[in-house]
N, C-alpha and C positions, 0 to 999 in steps of 0.2 A: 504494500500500500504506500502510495507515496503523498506526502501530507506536507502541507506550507502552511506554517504558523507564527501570523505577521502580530507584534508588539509595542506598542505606543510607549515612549518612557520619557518624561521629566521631571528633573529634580533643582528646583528653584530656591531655596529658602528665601521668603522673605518675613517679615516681622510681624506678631501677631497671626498670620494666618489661620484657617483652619481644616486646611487641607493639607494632606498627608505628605504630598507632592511637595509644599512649602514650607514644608518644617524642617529646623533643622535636629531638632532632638529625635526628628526618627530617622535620621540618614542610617543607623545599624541596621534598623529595621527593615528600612527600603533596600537598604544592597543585601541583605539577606533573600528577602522575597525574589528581589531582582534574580539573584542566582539561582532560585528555587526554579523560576517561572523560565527560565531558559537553560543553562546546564543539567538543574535537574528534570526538566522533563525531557530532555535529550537520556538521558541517562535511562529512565523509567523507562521508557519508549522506544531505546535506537536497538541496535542488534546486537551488542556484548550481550552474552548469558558464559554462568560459569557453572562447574559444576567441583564439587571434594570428591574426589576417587582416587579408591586404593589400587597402587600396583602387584598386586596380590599378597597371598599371609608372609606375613612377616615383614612386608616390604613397608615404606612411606605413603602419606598421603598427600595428592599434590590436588592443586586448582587448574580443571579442564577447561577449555570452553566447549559450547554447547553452540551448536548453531541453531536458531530456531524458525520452523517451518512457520510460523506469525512475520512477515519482516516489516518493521516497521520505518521508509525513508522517510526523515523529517528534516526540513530545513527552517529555522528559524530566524526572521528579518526583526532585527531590532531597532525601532525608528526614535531615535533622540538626538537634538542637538548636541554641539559635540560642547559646548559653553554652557550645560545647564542637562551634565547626565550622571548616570554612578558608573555607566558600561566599564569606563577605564578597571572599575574592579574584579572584572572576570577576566574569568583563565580564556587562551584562543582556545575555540575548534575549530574545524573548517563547516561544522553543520549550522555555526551560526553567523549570521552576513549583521554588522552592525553599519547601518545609513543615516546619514546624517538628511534630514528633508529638507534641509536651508529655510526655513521659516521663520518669520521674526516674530509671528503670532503663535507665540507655541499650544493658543487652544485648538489650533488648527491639525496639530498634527493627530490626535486620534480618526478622522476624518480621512484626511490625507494616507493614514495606516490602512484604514480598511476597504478604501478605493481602490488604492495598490494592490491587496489583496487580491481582490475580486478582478482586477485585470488580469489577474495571471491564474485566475484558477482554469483553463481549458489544460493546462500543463502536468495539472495534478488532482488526482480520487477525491482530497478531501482538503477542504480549507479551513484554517481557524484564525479567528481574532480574538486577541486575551490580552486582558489588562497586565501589566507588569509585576502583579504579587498574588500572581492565582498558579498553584498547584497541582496537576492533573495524576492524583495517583493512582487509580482504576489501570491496569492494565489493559482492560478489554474498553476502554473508555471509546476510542477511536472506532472499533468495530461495533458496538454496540449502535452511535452515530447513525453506522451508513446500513446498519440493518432495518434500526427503526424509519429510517427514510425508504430504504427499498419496502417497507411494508404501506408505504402512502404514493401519490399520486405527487411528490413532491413539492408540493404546497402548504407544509408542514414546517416547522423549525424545532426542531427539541432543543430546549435549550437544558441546562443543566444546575441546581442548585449552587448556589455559591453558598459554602458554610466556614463558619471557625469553631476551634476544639477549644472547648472552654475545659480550663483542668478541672478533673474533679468532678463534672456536671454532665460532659456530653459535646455533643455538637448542636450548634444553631442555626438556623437557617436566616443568614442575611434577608433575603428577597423575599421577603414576607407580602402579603397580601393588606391592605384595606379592612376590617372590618364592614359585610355588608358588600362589598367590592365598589366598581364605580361608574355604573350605569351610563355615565356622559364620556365615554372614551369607547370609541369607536372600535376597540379589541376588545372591550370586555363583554363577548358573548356568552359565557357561561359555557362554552363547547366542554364534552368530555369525553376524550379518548380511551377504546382500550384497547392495550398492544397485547397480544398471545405468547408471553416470553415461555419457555422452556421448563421455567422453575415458576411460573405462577403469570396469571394477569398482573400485569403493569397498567396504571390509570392514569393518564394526562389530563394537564385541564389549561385552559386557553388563559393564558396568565397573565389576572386585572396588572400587576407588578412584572415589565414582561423584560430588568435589567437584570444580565448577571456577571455583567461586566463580561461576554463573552459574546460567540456565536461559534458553530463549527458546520461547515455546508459539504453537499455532495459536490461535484462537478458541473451538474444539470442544474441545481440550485444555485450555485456561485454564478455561472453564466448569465441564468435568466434575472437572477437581480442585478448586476452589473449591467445589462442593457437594458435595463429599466431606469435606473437611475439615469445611465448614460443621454437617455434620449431625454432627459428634464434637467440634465445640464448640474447635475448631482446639487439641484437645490430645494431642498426639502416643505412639503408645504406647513409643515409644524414643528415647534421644538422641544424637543424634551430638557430635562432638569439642569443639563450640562452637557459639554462635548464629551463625556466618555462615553456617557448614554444616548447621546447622539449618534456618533458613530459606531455604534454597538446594535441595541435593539428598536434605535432609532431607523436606522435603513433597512430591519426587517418590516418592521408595522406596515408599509403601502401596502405590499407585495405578500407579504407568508404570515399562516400562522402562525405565533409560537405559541409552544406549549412548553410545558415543564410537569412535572411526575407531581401529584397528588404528596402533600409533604410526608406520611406515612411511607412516599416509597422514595424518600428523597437519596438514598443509597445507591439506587439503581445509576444513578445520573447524577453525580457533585463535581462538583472543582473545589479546591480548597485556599481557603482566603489566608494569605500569610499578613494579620494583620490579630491588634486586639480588641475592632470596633464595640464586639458584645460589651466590654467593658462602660460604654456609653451611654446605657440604655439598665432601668431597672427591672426588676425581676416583676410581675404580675402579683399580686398580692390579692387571692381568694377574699 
């Protein structure tokens, strides 16, 4: 499977902020993520596998590699200014391409990420657009993607829960919903999906909250939204909360559903958020 997974990255500090991008007390944080969201999903994802085997009784045990019949080609485009980024912190590979977009308006570049993207998807199976501190540890995360797509008519989008591991408590699901949903937004139909997974029905539902700081498309869906937008000149006729969500589940809404898994099956489908947002937000109190 050959997969391009293009990443918007800025790292600004400026004073008071309150964005993560602007702070400087979380630059650890942000170049950790950073390296999660591109080395390590290189790593999760590429083709090294090993294996401990003994060279018979008596003898040592050494580290094989294992080739694996799953192969997964990933290349990873990292777009940040070269005057306001953490990149200089990672190690090279050659699977990941760092570009600098020359913009002087840096809210421009998540936009700019996910056009590029979508220009180049006839090249490859599957596309993805991910924020800079999301996680993909799912092994089977990519296939699962393009199955639940070959089971629709590809007017679909799954998108995936974005969650953080609170210690001690569990996982939370960022992308929460509305209470009641929200009737005046033109995606929140209330659709609900069920996929036939193997190990059990899987339930989608057409999501009032439809960011997850991501998207992942087939080839036939990367295509037909890219000449979609193309012919209206990539100028959106509404705008969501910010350019991440902009560029993100902003240029799905004209065009595709999305969906996302019923929070009950939020496993099936996550990314995981290298961040401590839960901390922000109080606990419900019965």
């Amino acid at each position: 499977m050959k997969i391009l997974l293009a990443i918007p990255h800025v790292f600004a500090p400026k004073p008071d902020s309150l964005y993560s991008s602007q702070t400087e007390s979380k630059r650890a944080i942000k170049e950790r993520a950073l390296f999660q969201t591109t080395i390590g999903n290189l790593e999760r994802h590429g083709p090294n596998q090993w294996i401990h085997a003994s060279l018979g009784k008596g003898k040592p045990i050494v580290t094989r590699p294992v080739k694996s019949e799953i192969h997964m080609d990933i290349t990873i485009q990292l777009f940040t200014p070269r005057e306001a980024s953490l990149a200089d912190s990672l190690p090279s590979d050659t699977r990941l391409q760092v570009i600098d977009p020359q913009l002087s308006d840096f809210t421009q570049i998540p936009l700019f990420t996910s056009r590029y993207l979508l220009e180049q998807a006839s090249d490859y199976d599957l596309v993805g657009y991910l924020e800079d501190d999301l996680l993909i540890e799912d092994r089977d995360f990519f296939q699962k993607v393009l199955w639940l797509e070959s089971q629709t008519d590809g007017s679909y989008a799954f998108l995936p829960h974005r969650c953080e591991l609170m210690p001690g408590n569990g996982d939370v699901i960022l992308s929460g919903d509305p209470d009641g949903g929200r009737p005046d937004l033109f995606w929140d139909t209330g659709e609900i999906l069920s996929v036939h997974w193997p190990l059990g029905e899987i339930q989608f539902y057409r999501a009032t909250n439809p960011h997850s700081g991501c998207y992942f498309l087939s080839k036939r869906q990367a295509i037909k939204l890219c000449k979609w937008w193309d012919s209206r000149g990539w100028i959106s006729p509404f705008t969501l909360s910010g350019p991440l969500e902009q560029a993100a589940s902003g240029l799905l809404l004209p065009v595709m559903k999305v969906m996302k898994t019923m929070p009950q099956y939020y496993r099936f489908l996550m990314v995981c958020h290298q961040d401590n947002l839960w901390r922000n937000h109080p606990f419900e109190v019965a």
